[in-house]
C-alpha positions as CSV (number, residue, x, y, z in Angstrom):
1,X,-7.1,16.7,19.4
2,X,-5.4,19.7,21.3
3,X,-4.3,22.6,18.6
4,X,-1.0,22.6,17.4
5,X,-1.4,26.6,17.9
6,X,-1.0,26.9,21.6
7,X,-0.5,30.6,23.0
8,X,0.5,31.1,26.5
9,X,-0.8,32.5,29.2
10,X,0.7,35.8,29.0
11,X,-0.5,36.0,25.4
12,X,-4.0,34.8,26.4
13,X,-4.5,37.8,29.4
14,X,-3.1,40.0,26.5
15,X,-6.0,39.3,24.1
16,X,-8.2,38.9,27.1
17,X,-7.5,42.0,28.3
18,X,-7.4,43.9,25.3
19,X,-10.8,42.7,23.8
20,X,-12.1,43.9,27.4
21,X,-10.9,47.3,26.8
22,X,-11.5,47.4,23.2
23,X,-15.2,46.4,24.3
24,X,-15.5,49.2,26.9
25,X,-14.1,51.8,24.6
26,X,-16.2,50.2,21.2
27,X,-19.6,50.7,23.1
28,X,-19.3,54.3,23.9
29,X,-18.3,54.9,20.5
30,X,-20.9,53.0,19.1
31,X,-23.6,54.3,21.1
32,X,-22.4,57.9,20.5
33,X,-21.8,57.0,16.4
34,X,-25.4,55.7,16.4
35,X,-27.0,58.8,18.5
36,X,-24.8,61.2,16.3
37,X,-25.7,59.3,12.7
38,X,-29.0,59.4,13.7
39,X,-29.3,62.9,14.7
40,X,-27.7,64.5,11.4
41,X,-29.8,62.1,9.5
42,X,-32.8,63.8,11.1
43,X,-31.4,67.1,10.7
44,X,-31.1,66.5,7.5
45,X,-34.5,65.1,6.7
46,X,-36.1,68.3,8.7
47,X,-33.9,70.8,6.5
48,X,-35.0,68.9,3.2
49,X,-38.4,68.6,4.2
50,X,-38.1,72.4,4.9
51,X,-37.0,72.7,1.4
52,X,-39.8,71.2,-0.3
53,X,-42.3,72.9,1.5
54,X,-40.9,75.8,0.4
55,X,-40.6,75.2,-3.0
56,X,-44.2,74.3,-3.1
57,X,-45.4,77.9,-1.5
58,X,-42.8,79.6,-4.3
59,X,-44.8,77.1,-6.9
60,X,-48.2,78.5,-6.1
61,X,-47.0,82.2,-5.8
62,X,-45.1,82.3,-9.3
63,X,-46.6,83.9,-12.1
64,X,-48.9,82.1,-15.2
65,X,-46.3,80.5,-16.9
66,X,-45.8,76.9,-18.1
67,X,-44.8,74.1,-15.6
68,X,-41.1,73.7,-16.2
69,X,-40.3,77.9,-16.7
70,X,-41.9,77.6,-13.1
71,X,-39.8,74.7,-11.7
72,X,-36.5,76.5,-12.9
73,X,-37.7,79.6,-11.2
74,X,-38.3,77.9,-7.7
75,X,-34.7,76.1,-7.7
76,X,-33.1,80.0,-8.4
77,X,-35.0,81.6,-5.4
78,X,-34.5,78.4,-2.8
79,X,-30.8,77.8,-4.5
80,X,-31.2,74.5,-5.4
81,X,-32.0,72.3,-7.7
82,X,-35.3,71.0,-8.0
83,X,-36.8,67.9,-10.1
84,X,-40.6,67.3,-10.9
85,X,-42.3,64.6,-11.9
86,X,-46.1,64.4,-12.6
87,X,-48.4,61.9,-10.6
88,X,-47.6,59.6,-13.7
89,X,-44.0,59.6,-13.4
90,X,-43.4,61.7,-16.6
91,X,-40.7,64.1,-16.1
92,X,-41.8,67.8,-16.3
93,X,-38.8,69.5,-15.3
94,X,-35.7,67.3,-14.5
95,X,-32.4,68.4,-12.7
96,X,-29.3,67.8,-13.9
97,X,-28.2,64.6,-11.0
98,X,-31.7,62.7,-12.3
99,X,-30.9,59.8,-14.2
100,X,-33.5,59.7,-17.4
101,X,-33.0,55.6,-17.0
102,X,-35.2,56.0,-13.0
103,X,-38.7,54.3,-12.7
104,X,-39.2,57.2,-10.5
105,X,-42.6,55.6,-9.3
106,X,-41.0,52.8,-7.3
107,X,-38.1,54.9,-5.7
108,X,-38.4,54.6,-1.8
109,X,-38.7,58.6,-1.5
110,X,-41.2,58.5,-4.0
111,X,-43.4,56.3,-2.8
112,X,-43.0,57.8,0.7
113,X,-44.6,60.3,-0.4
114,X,-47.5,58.5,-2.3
115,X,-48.4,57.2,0.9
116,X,-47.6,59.7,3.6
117,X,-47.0,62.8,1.7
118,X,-43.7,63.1,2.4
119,X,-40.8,60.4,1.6
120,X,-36.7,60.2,1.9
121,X,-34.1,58.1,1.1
122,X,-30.6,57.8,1.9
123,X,-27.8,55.8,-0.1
124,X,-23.9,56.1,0.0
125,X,-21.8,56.7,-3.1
126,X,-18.7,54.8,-3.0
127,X,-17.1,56.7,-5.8
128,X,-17.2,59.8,-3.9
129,X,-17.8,58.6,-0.1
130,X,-20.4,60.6,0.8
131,X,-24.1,60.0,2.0
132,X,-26.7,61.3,-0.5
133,X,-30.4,62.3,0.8
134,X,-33.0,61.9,-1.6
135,X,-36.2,63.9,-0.5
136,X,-39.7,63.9,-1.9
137,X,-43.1,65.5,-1.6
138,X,-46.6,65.0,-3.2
139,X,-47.7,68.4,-4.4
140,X,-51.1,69.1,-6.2
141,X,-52.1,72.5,-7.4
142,X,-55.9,72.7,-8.0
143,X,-56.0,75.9,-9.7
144,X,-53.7,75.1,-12.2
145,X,-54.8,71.5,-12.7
146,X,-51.0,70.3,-11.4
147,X,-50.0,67.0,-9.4
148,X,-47.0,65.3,-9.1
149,X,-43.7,64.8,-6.9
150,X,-40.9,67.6,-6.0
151,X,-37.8,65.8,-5.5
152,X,-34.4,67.4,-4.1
153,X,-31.1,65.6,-3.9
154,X,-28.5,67.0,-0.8
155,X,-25.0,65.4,0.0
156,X,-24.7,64.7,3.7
157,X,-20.9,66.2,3.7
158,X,-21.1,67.4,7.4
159,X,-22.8,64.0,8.4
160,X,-19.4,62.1,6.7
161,X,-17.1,64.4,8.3
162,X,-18.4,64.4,11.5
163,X,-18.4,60.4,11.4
164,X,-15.0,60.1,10.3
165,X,-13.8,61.9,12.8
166,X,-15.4,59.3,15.6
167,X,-13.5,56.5,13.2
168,X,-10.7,58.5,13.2
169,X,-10.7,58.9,17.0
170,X,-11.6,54.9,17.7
171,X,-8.4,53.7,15.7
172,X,-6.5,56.2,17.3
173,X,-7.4,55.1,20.9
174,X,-7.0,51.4,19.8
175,X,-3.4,51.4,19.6
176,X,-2.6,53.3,22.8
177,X,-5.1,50.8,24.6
178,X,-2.9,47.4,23.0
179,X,0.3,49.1,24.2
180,X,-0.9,49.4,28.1
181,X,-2.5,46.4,28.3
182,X,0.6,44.8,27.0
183,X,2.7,47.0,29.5
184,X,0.2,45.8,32.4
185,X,0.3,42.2,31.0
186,X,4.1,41.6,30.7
187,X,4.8,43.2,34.0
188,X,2.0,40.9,36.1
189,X,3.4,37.7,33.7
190,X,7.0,38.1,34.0
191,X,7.6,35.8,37.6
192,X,4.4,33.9,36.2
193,X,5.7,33.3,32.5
194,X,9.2,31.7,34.0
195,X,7.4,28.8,35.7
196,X,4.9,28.0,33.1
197,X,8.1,27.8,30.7
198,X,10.2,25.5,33.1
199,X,7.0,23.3,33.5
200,X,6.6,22.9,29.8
201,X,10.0,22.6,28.8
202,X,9.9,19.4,31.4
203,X,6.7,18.4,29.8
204,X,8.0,18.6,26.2
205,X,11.2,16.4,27.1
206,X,9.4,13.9,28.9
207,X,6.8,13.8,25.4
208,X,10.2,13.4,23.3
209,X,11.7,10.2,25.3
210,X,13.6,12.1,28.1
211,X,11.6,10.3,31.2
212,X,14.5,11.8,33.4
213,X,13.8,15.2,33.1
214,X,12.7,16.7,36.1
215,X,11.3,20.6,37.3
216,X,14.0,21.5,39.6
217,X,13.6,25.1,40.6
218,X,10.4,25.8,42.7
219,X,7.7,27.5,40.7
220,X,5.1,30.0,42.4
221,X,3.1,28.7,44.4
222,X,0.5,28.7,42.6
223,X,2.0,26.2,40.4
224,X,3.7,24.1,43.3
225,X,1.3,20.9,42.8
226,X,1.6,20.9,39.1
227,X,4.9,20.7,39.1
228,X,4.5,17.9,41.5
229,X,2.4,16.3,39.6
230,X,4.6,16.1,36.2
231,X,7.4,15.0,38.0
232,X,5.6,12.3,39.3
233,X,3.8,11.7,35.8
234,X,7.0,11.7,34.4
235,X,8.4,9.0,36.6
236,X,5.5,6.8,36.1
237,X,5.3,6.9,32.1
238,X,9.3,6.3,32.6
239,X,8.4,2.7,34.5
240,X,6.0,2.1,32.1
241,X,7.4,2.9,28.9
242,X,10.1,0.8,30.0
243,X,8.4,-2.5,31.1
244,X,6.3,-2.4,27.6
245,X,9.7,-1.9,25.4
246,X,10.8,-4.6,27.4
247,X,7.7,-6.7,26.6
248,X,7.8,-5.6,23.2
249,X,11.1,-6.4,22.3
250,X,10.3,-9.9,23.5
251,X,7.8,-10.5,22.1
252,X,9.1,-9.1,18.7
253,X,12.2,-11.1,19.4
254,X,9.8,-14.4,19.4
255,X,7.8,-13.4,16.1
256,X,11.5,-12.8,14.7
257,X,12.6,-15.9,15.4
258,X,9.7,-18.2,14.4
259,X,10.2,-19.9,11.1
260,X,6.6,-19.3,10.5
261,X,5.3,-16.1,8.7
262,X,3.2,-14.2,10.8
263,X,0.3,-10.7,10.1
264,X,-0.6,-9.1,12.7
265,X,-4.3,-7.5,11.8
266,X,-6.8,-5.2,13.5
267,X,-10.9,-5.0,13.6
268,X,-10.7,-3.9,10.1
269,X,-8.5,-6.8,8.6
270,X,-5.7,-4.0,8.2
271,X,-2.3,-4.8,8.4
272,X,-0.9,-4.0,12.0
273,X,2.6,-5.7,11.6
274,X,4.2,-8.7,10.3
275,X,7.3,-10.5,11.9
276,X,11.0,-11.2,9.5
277,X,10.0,-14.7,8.4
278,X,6.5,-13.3,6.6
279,X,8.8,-10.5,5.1
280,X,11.1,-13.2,3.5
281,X,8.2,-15.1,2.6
282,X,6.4,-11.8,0.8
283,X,9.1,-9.4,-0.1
284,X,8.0,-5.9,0.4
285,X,5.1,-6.5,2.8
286,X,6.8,-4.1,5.8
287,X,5.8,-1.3,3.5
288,X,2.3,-2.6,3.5
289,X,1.3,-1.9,7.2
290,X,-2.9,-0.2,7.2
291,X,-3.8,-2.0,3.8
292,X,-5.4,-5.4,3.6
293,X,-4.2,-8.7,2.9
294,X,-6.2,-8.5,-0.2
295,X,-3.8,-5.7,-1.6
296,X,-0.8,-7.7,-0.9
297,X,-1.4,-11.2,-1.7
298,X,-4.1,-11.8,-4.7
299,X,-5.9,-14.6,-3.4
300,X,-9.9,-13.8,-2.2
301,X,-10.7,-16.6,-0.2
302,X,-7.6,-15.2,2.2
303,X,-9.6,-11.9,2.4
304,X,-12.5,-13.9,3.1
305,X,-11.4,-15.7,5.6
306,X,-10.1,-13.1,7.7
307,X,-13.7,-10.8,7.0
308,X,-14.8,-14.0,8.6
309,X,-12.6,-14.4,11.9
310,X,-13.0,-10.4,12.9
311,X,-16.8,-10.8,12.4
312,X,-18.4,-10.7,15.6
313,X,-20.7,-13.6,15.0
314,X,-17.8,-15.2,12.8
315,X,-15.8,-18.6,14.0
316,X,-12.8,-18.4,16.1
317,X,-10.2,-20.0,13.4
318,X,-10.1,-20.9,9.8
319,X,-7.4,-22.1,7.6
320,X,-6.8,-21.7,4.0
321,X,-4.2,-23.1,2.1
322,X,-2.3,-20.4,-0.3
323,X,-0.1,-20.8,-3.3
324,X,2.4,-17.9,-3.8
325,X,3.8,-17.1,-7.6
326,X,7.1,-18.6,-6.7
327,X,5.3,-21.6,-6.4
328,X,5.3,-22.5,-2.3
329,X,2.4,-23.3,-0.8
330,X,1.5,-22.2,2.7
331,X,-1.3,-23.4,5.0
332,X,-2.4,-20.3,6.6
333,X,-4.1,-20.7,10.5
334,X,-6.2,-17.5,11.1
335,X,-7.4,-17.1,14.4
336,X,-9.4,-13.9,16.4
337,X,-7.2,-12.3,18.6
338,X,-9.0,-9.4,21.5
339,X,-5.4,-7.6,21.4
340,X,-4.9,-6.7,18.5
341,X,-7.0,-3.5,17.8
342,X,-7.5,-0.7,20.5
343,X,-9.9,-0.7,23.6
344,X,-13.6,-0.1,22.1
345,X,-13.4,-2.2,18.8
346,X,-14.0,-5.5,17.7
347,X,-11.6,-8.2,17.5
348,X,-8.7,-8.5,15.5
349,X,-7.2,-11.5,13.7
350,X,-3.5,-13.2,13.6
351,X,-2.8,-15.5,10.8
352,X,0.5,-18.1,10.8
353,X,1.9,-18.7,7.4
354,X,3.0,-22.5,7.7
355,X,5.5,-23.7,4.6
356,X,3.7,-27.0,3.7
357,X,5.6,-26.9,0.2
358,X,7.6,-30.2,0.6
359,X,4.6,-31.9,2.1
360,X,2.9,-31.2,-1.2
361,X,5.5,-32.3,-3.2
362,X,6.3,-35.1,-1.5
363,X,2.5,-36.4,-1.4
364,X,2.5,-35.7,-5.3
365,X,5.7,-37.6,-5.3
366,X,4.6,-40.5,-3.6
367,X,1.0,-40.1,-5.3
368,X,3.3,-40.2,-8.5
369,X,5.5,-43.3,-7.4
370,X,2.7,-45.7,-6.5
371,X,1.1,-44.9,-9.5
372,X,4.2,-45.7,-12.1
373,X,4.9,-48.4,-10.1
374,X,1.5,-50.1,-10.0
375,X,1.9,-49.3,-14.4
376,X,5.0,-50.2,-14.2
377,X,4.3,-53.9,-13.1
378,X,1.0,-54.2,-14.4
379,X,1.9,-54.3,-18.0
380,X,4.1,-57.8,-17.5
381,X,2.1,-59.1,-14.9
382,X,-0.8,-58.9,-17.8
383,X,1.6,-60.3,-20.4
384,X,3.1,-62.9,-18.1
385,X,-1.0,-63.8,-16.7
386,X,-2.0,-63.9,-20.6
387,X,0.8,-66.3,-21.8
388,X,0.4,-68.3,-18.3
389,X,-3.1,-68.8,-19.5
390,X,-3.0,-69.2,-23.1
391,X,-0.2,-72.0,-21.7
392,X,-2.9,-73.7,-19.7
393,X,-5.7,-73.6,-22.1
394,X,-7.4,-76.6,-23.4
395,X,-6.1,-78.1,-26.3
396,X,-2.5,-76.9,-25.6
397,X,-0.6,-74.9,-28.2
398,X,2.2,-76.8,-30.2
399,X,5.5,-77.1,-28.4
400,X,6.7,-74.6,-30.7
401,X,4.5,-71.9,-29.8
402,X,4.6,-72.8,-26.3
403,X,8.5,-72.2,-25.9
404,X,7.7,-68.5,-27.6
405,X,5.4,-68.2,-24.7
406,X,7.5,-69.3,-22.1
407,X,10.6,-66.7,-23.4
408,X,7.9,-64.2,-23.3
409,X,7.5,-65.0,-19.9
410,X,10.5,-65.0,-19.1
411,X,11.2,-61.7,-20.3
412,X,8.7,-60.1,-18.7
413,X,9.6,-61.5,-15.3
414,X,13.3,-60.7,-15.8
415,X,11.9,-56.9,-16.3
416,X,9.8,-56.8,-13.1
417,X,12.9,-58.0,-11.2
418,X,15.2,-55.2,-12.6
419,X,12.3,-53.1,-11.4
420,X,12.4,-54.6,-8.2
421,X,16.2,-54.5,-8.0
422,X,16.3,-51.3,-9.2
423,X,13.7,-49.4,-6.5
424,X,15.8,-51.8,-4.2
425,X,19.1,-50.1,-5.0
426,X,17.5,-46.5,-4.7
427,X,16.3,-47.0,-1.9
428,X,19.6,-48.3,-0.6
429,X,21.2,-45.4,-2.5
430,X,18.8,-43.2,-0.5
431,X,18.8,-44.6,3.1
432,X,22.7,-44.9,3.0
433,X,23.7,-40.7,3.1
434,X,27.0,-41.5,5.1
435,X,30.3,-42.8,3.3
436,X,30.4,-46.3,3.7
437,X,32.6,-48.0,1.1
438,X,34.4,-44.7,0.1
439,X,37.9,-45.2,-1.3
440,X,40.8,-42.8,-3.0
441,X,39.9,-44.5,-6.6
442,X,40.5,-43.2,-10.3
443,X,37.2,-42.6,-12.5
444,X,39.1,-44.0,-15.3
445,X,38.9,-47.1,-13.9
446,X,35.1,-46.7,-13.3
447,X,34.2,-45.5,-17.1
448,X,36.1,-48.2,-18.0
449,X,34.1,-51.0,-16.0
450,X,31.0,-49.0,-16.4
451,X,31.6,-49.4,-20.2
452,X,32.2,-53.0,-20.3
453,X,29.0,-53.8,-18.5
454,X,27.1,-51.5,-21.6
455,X,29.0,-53.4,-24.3
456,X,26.2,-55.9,-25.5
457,X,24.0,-52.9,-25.8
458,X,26.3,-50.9,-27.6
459,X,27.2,-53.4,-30.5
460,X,23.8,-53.9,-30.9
461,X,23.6,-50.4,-32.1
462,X,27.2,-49.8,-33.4
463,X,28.3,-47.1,-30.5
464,X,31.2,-46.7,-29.2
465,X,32.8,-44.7,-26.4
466,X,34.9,-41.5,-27.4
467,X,36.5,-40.9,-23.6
468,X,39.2,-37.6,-22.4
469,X,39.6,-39.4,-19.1
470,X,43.4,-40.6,-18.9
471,X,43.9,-43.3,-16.3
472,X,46.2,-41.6,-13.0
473,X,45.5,-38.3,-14.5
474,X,43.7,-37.2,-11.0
475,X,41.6,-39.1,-8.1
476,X,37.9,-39.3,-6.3
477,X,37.1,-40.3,-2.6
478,X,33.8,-42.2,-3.9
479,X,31.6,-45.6,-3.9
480,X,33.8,-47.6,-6.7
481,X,30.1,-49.6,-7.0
482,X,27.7,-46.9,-7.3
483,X,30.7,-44.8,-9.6
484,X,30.2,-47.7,-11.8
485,X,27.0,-47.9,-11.4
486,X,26.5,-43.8,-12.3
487,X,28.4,-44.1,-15.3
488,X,26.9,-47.1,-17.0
489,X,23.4,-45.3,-16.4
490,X,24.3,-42.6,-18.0
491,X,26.2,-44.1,-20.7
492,X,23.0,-46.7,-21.4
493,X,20.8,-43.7,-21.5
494,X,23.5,-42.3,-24.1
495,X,23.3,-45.7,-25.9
496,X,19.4,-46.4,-26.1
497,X,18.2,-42.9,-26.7
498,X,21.3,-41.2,-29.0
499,X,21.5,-42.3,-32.8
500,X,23.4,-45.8,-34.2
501,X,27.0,-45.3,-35.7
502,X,27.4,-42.3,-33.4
503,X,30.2,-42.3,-30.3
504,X,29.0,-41.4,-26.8
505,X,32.0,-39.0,-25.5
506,X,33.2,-39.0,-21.9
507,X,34.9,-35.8,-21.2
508,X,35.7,-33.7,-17.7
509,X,37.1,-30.4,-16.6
510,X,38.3,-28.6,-13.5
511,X,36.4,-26.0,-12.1
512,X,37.5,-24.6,-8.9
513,X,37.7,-27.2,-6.4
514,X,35.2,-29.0,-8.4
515,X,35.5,-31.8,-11.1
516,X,33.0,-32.5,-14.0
517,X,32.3,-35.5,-15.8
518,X,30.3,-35.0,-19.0
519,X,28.3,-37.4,-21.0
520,X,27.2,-36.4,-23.9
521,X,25.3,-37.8,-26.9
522,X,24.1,-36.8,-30.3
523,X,20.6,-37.9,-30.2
524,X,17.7,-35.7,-30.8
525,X,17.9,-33.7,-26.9
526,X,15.6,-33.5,-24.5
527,X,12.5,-30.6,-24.8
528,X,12.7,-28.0,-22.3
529,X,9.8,-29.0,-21.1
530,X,11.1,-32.3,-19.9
531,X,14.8,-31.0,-18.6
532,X,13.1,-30.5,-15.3
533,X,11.5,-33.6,-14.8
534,X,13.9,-36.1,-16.4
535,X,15.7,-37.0,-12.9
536,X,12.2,-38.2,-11.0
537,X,11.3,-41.9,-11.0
538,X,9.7,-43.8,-13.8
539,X,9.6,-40.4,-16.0
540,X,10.3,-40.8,-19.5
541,X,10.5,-38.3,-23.0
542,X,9.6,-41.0,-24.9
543,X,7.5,-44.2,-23.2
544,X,6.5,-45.9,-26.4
545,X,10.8,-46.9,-26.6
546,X,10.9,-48.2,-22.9
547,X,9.8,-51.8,-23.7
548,X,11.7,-51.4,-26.6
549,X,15.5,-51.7,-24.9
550,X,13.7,-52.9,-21.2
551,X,14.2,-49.7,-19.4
552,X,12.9,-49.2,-15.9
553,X,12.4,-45.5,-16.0
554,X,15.0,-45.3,-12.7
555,X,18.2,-45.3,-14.2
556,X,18.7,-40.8,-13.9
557,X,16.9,-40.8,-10.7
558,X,19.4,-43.5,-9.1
559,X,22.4,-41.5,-10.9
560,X,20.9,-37.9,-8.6
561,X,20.9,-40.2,-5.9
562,X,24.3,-41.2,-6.5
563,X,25.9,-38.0,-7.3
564,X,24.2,-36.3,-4.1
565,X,25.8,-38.9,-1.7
566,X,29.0,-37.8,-3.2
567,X,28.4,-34.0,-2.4
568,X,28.0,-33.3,-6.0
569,X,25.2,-32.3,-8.2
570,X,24.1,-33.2,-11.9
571,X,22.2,-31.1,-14.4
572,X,21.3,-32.0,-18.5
573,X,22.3,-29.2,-21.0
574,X,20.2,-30.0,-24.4
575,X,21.4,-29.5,-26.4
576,X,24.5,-28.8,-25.4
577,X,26.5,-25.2,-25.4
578,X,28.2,-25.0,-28.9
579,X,25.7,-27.9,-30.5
580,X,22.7,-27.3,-32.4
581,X,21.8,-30.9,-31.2
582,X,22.2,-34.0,-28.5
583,X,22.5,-34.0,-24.8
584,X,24.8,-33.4,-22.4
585,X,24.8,-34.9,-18.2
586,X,27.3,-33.1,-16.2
587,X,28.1,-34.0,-12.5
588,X,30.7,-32.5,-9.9
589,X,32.4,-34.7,-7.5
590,X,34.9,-32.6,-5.3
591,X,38.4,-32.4,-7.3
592,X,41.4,-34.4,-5.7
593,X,44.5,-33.9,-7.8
594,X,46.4,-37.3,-8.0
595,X,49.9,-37.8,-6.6
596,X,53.0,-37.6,-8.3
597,X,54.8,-41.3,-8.5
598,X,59.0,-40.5,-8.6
């Protein structure tokens, strides 16, 4: 990856140039600093050693007095001050710069001398900037019975001075060297610095989209087949930038328009890109692009399954079937794709998101259907086969019993054909979506008729009907049959289900361009559990009352049926809005006002 720092060429001769004179300049200096340093240094040591041996003549030549009288003597006729230290290390006479804390037997100058007779030692002192010298000498005095160290301590100002004035003189030098190598630099640069620019500024506009731009003034020579060259790169990434939009927006324009959720992912089962259909079915997923499905949707064996496909040893498609928390259920195909993951790695994978939701529910429904039929009939096929046998059976039963029987029979076979008549007439219901039979009618008419028909049932129990519905009072285009037929449903279910002694109300209201009919009882209500199921075939609250007033377990799934041909819909409030019990069926049918007779 190129540097986002990028100097140009006038700036690189610059620093090019100026670290070559920098360098030519630097290595006389440093060869005359190190020659110079090293010089004084030895001066220095030559002048201390001079010192000492000095001081060791004065030491012999002084008169019989104790050690340190003698040292302090020596230091006033040389003029400085001296230290000594016995061959122990013990201080006989100290100077004033000798710190009492020393080991003075390991200092370097100290055990210069141990070894060679003669030792220094040089360090800087930062408080003050100055080189000190540290000189000592191993002196023994046989007469007197004396051996130890003399040690002197000299400031090295002239050797400071004389190297800050070569410092002085590089950083002096340094800045007029920068300003003629810049004076040299921009005058050879100028004609070259204008071509370079135009160049780049063509280079940058063709990086930022503008495939149009072109170099249009002649460069130097120099630069003549560059500039050649990105004009004709230019033109080249223009025709190809253009024919992969182009493919691009095709292809995203077939990915948009499939009904089908699809994720587009790389060697690494990261998200690439997903088309508008996965983005309904997953909301949010476009902000998902680089993690992996795993992150997105919480199901493992999806994960799996794509780990699987990218493998390189790993089959070519798989499918899994995944259920989403809104409850839809997809069937997702992955297969290996070569192009989706860049030149060099492994394959990468696409996987279809196919809505098999109403297949599911439709093979539970029919799973469902065969099985309450099959219960349905069974229970009075077994009472009619029992009766039939019992009938048959040697000795006969008394004539008495035997008509019992036969009623029994009877019964039950008058059941199974209302089953039979009833699956019939849903399936009629169903089939026939068109408007056959559909007339300008008044629902009165059809509550009225609808009510007739339940009348048996309802003296049985002691219900009657409490109905709002005035006769002319407005119109419906519908079925008169199936109107009937939708209101004596839902009053029987009002009948058999709500309490004796208690009216089942018929009531409507105008809502929009819609009308509602609502029946409504005062039975116990449905659970909430149940509200979403009661419409399906052969579902019932409470089975253990079905044999009990011969229901079929159809009548609310025929009454859907009936309001959805109509271009209505029905739903069950229980209880009802303003009761604390009962149940409620309300159904739209689209409004018609009636007309005015003069």
């Amino acid at each position: 990856m190129i540097s986002e720092v990028n100097y140009s060429i006038k700036s690189k001769l610059f620093i090019v140039v100026c670290l070559v004179a920098m360098i030519c300049v630097t290595l006389p200096l440093g060869l005359s600093y190190y020659h110079l340093k090293a010089d004084l240094m030895g001066d220095a040591r030559q002048s201390a050693q001079q010192s000492l041996e000095l001081a060791q003549r004065l030491y012999r030549k002084t008169g019989n007095i104790n050690a340190s009288d003698r040292i302090s003597e020596v230091s006033h006729l040389i003029g400085e001050e001296i230290a000594f230290f016995s061959a122990d290390g013990k201080t006989i006479s100290g100077a004033s710069w000798v710190n009492p804390k020393w080991d003075v037997l390991t200092r370097e100058e100290v055990r210069g001398a141990k070894s060679d007779g003669i030792g220094f030692h040089i360090s800087f002192d930062s408080t003050k900037d100055i080189y000190i010298l540290y000189s000592a000498i191993h002196f023994k005095d046989s007469n007197h019975g004396t051996e130890g160290y003399f040690l002197i301590k000299n400031q090295l100002l002239g050797i400071q001075a004389k190297i800050s004035t070569i410092w002085n003189t590089f950083f002096w030098i340094l800045p007029v060297i920068m300003l003629v190598c810049y004076l040299v630099i921009r005058f050879v640069t100028r004609q070259l610095s204008s071509s370079v620019e135009s160049m780049v500024r063509t280079a940058e506009a063709v990086g930022q989209g503008n495939y149009k731009r072109r170099i249009r003034s002649l460069p130097d020579k120099e630069f003549l087949r560059l500039a050649n060259s990105i004009n004709w790169m230019a033109e080249r990434i223009g025709e190809h930038v253009g024919t992969i939009t182009s493919q691009k927006n095709k292809l995203q324009a077939v990915l948009n328009g499939m009904w089908d959720g699809v994720m587009v992912m790389d060697s690494d089962c990261r998200i690439q890109s997903v088309n508008r259909a996965l983005v309904e079915i997953i909301s949010g997923i476009e902000n998902c692009i680089g993690r992996s499905p795993l992150e997105v949707i919480p199901c493992p064996q999806l994960q799996d399954a794509c780990d699987s496909v990218v493998a390189m040893e790993g089959p070519d498609a798989l499918n899994v079937n995944l259920e989403l928390s809104s409850g839809r259920v997809y069937e997702v195909n992955i297969v290996r794709s070569p192009h989706t993951s860049d030149p060099g790695q492994g394959p990468g994978a696409i996987a279809v998101f196919h809505d098999i939701s109403e297949i599911k529910r439709l093979e539970t429904v029919r799973k469902d259907f065969v099985a309450n039929v099959s219960h349905e009939l069974r229970t009075p096929l077994t009472s009619i086969k029992g009766y039939a046998e019992t009938l048959l059976s040697t000795p006969a039963p008394p004539v008495k019993l035997r008509k019992t029987f036969l009623r029994t029979i009877e019964k039950n076979a008058d059941h199974m054909c209302k089953i039979v008549d009833d699956l019939l007439n849903l399936s009629r219901i169903e089939s026939n979506s068109t408007q056959d039979g559909f007339v300008d009618m008044d629902p009165a008419e059809a509550v009225s008729q609808a009510w007739q028909a339940c009348s048996s049932l309802a003296e049985k129990r002691h219900v009657n009907m409490v109905s709002t519905i005035e006769a002319g009072a407005f119109r419906v285009f519908a079925n008169s049959d199936q109107m009937i037929q939708l209101f004596r449903n839902l009053f029987e279910n009002g009948i058999k289900y709500g309490p004796e002694n208690e009216a089942v109300a018929v009531s409507y209201l105008i809502d929009g361009n819609d009308l509602k009919f609502i029946v409504q009882d005062k039975g116990p209500g449905i659970p909430a559990a149940d509200q979403s199921r009661i419409f399906e075939r052969f579902y019932s609250v409470e089975k253990f009352r079905r044999n009990e007033f011969g229901s079929t377990g159809l009548g609310l799934a025929i009454a859907r049926h009936i309001v959805r041909n109509h271009g209505g819909d029905i739903k069950v409030q229980s209880p009802p809005e303003g009761y604390s019990h009962g149940t409620a069926f309300i159904f739209s049918l689209p409004y018609k006002p009636a007309r005015k007779t003069m």
